[in-house]
DSSP file (Angstrom, degrees, kcal/mol; ACC not computed):
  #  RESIDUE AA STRUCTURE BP1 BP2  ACC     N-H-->O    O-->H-N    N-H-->O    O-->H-N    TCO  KAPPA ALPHA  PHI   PSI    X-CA   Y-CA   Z-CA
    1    1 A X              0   0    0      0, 0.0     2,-0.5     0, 0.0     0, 0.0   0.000 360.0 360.0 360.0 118.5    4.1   34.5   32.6
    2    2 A X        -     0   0    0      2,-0.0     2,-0.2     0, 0.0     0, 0.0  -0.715 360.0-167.0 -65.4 132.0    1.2   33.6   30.4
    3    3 A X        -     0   0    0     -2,-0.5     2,-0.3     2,-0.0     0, 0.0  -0.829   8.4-175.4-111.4 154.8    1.4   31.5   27.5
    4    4 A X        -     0   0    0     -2,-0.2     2,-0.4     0, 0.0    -2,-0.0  -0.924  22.2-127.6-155.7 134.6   -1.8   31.6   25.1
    5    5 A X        +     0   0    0     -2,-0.3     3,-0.1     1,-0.1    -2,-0.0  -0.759  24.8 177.6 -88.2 132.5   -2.1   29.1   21.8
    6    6 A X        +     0   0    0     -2,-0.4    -1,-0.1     1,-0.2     2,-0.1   0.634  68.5   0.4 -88.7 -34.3   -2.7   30.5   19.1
    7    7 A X        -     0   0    0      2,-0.0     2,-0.3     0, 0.0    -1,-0.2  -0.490  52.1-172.3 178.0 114.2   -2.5   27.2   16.6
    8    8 A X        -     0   0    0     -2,-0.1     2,-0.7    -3,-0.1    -3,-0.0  -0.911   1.4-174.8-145.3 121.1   -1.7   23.9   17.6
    9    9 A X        -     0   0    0     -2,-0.3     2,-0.3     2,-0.0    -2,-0.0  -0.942  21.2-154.4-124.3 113.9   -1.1   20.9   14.2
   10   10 A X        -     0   0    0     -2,-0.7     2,-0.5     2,-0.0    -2,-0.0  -0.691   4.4-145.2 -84.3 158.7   -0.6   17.3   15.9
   11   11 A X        +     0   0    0     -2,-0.3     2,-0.3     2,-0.0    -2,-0.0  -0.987  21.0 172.0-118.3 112.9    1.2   14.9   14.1
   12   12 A X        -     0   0    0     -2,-0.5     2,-0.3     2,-0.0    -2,-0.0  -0.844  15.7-163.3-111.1 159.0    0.8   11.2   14.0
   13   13 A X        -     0   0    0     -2,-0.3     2,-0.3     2,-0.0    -2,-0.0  -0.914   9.2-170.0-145.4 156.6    1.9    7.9   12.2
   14   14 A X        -     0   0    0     -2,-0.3     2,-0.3    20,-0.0    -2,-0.0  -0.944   3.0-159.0-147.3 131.7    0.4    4.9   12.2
   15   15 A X        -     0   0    0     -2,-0.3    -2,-0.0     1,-0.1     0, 0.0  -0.910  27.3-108.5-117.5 158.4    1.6    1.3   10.9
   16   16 A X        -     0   0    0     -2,-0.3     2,-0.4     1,-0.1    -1,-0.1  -0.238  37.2-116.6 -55.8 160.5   -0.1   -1.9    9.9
   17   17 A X        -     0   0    0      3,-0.0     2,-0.3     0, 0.0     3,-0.1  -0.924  49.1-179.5-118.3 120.0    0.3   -4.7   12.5
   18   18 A X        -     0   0    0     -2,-0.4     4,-0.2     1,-0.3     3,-0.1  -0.749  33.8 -90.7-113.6 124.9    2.3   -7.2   10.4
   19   19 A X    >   -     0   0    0     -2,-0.3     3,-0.6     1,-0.1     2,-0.3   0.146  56.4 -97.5 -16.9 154.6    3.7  -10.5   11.1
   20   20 A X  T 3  S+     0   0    0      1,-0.2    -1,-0.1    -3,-0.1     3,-0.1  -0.624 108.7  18.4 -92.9 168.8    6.9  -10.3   12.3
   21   21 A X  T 3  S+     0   0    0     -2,-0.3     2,-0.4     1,-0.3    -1,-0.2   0.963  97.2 127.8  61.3  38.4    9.9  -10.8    9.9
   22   22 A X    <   -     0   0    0     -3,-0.6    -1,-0.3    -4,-0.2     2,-0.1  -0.960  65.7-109.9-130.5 145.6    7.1  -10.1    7.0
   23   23 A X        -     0   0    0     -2,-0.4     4,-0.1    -3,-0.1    34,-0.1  -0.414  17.7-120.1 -77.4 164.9    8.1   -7.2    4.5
   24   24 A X  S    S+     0   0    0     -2,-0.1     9,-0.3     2,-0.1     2,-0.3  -0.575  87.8  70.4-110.9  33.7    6.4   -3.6    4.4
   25   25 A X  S    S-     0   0    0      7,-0.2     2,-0.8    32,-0.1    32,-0.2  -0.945  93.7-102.8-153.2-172.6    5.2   -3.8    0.9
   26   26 A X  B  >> -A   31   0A   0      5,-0.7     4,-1.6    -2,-0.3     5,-0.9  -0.953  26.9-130.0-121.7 118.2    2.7   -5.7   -0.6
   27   27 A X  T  45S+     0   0    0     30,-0.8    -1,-0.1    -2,-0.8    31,-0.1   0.036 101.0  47.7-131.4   4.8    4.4   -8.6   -2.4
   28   28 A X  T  45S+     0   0    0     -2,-0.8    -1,-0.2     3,-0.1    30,-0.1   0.502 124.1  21.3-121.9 -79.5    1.9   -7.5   -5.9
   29   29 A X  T  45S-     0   0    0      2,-0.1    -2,-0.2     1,-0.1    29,-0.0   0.355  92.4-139.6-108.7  25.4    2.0   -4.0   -6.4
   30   30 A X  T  <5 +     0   0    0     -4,-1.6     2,-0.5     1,-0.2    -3,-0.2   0.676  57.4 135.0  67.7  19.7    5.3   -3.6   -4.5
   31   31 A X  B   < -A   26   0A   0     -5,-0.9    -5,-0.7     1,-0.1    -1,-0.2  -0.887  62.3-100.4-103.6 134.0    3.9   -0.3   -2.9
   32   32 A X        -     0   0    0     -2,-0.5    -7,-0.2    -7,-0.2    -6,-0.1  -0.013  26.3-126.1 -42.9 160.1    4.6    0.1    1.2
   33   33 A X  S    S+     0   0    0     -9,-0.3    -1,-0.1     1,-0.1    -8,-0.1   0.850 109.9  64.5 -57.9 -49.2    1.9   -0.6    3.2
   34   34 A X  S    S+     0   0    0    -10,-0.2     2,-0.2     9,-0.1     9,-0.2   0.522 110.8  60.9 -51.5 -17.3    1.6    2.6    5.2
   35   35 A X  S    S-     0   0    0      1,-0.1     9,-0.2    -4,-0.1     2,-0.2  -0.433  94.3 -93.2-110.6-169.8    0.8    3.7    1.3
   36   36 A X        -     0   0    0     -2,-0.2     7,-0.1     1,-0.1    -1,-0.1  -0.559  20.0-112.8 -83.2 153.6   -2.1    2.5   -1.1
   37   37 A X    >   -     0   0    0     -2,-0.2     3,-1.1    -4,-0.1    -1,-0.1  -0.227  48.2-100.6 -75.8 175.8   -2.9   -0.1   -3.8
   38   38 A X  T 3  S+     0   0    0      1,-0.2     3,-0.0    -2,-0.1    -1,-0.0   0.421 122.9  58.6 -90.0  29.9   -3.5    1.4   -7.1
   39   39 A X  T 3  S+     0   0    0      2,-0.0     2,-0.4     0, 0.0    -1,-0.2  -0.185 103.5  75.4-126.1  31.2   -7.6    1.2   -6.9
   40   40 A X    <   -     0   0    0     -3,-1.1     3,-0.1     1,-0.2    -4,-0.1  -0.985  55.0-164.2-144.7 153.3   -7.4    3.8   -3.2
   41   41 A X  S    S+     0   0    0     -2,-0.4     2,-0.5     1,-0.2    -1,-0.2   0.649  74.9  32.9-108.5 -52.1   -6.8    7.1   -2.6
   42   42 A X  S    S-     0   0    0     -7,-0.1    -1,-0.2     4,-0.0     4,-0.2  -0.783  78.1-120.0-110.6 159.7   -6.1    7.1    1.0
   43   43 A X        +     0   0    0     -2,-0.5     2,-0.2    -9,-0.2    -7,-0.1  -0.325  66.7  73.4 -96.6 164.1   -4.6    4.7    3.0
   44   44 A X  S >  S-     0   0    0      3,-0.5     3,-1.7    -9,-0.2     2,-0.1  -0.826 100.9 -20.4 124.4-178.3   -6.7    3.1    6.1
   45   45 A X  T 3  S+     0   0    0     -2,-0.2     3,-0.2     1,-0.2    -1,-0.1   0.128 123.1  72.6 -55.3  16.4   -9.6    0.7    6.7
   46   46 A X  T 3  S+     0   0    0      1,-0.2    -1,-0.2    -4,-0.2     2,-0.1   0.480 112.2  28.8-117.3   5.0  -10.7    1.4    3.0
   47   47 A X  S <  S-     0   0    0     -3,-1.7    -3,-0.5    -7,-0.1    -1,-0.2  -0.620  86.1-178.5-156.6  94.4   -7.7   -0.7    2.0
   48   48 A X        -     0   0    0     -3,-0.2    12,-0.7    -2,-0.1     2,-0.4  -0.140  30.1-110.6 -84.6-175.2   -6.8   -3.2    4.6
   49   49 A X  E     -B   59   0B   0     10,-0.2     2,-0.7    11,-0.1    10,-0.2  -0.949  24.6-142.3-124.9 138.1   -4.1   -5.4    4.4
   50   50 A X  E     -B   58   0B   0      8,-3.0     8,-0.5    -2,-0.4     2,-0.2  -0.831  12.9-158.4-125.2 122.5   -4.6   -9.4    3.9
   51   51 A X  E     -B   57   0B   0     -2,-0.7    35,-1.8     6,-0.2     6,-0.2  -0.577   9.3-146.5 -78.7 141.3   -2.4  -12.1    5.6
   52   52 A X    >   -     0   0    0      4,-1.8     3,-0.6    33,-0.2    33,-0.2  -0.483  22.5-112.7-103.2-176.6   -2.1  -15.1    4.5
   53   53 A X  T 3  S+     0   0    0     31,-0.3    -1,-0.1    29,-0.3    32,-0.1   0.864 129.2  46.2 -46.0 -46.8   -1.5  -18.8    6.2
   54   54 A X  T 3  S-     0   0    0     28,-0.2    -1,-0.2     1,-0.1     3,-0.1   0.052 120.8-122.7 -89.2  32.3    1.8  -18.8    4.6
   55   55 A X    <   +     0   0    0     -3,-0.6     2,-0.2     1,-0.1    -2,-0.1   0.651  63.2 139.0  12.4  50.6    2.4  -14.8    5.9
   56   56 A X        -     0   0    0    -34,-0.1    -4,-1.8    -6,-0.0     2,-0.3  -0.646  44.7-150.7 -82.6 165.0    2.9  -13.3    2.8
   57   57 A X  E     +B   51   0B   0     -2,-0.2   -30,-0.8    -6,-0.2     2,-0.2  -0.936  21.1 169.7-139.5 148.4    1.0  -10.2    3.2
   58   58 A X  E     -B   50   0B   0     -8,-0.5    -8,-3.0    -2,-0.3   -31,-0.0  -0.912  44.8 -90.3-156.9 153.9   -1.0   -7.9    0.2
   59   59 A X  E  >  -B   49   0B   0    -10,-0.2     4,-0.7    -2,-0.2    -9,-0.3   0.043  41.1-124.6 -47.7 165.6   -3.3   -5.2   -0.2
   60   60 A X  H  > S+     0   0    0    -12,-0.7     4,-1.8     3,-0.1   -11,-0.1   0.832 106.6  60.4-109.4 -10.0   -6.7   -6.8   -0.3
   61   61 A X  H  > S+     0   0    0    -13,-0.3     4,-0.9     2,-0.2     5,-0.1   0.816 111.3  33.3 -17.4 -65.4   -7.2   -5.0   -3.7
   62   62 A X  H  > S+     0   0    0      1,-0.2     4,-2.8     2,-0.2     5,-0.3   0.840 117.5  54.2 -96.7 -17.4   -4.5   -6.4   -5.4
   63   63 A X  H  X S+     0   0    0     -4,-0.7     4,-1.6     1,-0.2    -1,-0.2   0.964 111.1  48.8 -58.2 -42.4   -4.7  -10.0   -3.6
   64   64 A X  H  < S+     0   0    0     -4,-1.8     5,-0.2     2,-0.2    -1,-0.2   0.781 111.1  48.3 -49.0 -29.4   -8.6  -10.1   -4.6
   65   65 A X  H >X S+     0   0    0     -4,-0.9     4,-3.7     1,-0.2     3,-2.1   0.987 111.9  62.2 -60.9 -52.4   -7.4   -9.1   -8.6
   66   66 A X  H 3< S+     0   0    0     -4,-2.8     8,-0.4     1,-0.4    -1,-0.2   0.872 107.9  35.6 -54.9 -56.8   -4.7  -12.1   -7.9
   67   67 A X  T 3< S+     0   0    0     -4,-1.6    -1,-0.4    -5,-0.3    -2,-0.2   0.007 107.2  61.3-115.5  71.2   -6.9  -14.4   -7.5
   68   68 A X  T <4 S+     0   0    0     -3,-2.1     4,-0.4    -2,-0.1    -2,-0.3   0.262  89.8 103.3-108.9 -64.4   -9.8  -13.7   -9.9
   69   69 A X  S >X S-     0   0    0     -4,-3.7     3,-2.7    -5,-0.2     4,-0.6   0.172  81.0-130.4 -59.3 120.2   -7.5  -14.0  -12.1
   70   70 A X  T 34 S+     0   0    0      1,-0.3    -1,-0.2     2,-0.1    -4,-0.0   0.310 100.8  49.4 -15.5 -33.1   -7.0  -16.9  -14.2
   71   71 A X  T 34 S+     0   0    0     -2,-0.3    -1,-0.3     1,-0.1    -2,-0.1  -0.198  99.8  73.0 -85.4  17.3   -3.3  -17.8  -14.0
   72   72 A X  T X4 S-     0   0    0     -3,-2.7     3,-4.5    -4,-0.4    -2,-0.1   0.548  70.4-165.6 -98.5 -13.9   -3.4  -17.6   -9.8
   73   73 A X  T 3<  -     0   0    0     -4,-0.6    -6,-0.1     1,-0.3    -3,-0.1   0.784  68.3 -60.4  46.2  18.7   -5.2  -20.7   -9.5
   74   74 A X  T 3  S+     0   0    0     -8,-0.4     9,-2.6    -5,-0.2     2,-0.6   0.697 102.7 140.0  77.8  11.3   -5.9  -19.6   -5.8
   75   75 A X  B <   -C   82   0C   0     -3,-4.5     7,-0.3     7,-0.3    -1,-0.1  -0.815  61.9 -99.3-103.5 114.6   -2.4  -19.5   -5.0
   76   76 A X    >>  -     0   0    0      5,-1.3     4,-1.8    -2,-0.6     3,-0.6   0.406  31.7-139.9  -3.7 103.3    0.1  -17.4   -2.9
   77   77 A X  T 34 S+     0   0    0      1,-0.2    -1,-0.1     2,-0.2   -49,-0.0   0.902  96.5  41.1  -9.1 -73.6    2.0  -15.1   -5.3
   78   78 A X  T 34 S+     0   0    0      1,-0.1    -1,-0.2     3,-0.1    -2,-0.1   0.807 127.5  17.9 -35.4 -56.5    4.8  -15.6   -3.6
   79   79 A X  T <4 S-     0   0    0     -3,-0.6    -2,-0.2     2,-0.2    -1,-0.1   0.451  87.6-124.1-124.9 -22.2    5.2  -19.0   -2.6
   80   80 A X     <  +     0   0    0     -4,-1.8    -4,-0.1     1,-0.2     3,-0.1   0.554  66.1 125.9 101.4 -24.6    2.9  -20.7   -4.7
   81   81 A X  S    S-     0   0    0      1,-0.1    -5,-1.3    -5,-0.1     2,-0.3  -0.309  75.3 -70.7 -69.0 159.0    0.8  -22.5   -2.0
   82   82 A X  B     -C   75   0C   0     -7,-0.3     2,-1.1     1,-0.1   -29,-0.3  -0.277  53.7-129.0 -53.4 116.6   -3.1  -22.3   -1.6
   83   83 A X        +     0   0    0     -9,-2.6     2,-0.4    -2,-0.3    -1,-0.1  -0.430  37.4 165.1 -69.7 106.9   -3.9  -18.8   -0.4
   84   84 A X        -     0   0    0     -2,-1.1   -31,-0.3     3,-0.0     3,-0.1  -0.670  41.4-109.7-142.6 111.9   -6.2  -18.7    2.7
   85   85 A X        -     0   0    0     -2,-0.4   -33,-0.2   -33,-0.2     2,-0.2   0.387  33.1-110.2 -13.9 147.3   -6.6  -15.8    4.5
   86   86 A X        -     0   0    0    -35,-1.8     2,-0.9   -34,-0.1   -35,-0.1  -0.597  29.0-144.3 -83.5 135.7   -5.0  -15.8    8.2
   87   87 A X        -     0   0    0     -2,-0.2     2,-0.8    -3,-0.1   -35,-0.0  -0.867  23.1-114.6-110.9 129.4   -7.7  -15.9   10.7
   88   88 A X        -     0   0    0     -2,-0.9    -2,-0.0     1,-0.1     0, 0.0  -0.455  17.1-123.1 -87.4 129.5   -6.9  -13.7   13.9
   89   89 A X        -     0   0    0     -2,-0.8     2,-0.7     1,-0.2    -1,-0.1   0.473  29.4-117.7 -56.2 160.5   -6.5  -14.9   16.8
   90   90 A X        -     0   0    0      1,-0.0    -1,-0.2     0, 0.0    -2,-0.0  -0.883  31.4-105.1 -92.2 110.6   -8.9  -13.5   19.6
   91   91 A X        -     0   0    0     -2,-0.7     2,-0.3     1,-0.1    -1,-0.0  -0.005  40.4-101.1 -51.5 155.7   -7.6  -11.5   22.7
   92   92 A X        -     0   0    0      1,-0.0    -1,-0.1     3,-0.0     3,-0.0  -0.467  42.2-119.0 -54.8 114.2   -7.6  -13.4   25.9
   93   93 A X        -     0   0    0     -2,-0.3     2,-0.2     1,-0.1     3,-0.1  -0.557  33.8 -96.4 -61.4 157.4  -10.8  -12.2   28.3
   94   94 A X        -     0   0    0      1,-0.1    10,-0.1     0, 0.0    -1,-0.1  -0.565  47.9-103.8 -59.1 124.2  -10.2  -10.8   31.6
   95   95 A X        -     0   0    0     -2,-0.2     8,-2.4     8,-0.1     2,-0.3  -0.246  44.1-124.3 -44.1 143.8  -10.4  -13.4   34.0
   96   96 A X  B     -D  102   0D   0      6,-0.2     6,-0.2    -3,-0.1    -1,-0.1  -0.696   5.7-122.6-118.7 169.3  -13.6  -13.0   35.8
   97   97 A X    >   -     0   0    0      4,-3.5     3,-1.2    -2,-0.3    -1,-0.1  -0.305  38.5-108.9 -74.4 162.4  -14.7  -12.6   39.7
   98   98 A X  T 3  S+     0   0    0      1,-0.2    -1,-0.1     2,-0.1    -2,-0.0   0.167 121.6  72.1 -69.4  25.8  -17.1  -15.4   41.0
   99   99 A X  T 3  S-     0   0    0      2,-0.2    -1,-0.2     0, 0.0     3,-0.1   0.195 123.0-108.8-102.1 -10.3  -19.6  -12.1   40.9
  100  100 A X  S <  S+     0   0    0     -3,-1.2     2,-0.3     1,-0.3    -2,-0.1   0.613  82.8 130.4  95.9  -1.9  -19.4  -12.5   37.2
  101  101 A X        -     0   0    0      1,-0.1    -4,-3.5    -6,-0.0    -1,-0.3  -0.671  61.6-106.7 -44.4 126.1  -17.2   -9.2   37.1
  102  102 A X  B >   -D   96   0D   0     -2,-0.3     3,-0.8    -6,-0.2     2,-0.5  -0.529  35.4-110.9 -72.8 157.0  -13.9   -8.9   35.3
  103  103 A X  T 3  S+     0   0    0     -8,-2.4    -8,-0.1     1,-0.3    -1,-0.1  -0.830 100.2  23.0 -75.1  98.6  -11.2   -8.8   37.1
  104  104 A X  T 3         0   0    0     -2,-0.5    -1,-0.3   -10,-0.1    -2,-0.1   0.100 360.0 360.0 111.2   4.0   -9.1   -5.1   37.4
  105  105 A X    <         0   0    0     -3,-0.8    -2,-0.1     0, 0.0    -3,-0.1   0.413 360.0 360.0 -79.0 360.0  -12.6   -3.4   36.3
């Protein structure tokens, strides 16, 4: 028996990777992540998502608005502490050979 495609529609999903125990909307304009602020049309690397020290997490849209604005005083929506961005952490290198090789390469 031969089988022959004719038309073939993949499907995929994608999520942020989010702190854990951190909510799945953006703590400003209350919209999922997976979705958009209100200045984007598609969701992605043209609207990233910005962690704070204190892991509240925001659009980076509406966090920038947030603090421009006069009444944020540079502080976490949320909690009220100084907002500064999370910096992320670096993956581990591959341990390397004494030939200057990584190691499983």
């Amino acid at each position: 028996m031969k089988v022959t495609f004719t038309a073939y529609h993949a499907v995929a999903e994608w999520k942020w990777d989010l702190p854990e125990d951190s909510d799945d909307t953006c703590g400003i304009c209350r919209v999922q992540f997976e979705g958009t602020c209100a200045k984007c049309k598609y969701p992605g690397d043209d609207c990233p998502i910005m962690i704070g020290e204190c892991t509240h997490c925001f659009h980076m849209h509406c966090i920038s608005d947030w603090l421009q604005s006069e009444s944020s005083q540079g502080k976490c929506p949320m909690c009220r502490q100084p907002f500064n961005q999370k910096v992320a952490e670096a993956p581990a290198a591959p341990p390397r050979t004494p030939g200057g090789v990584a190691a499983g390469s």
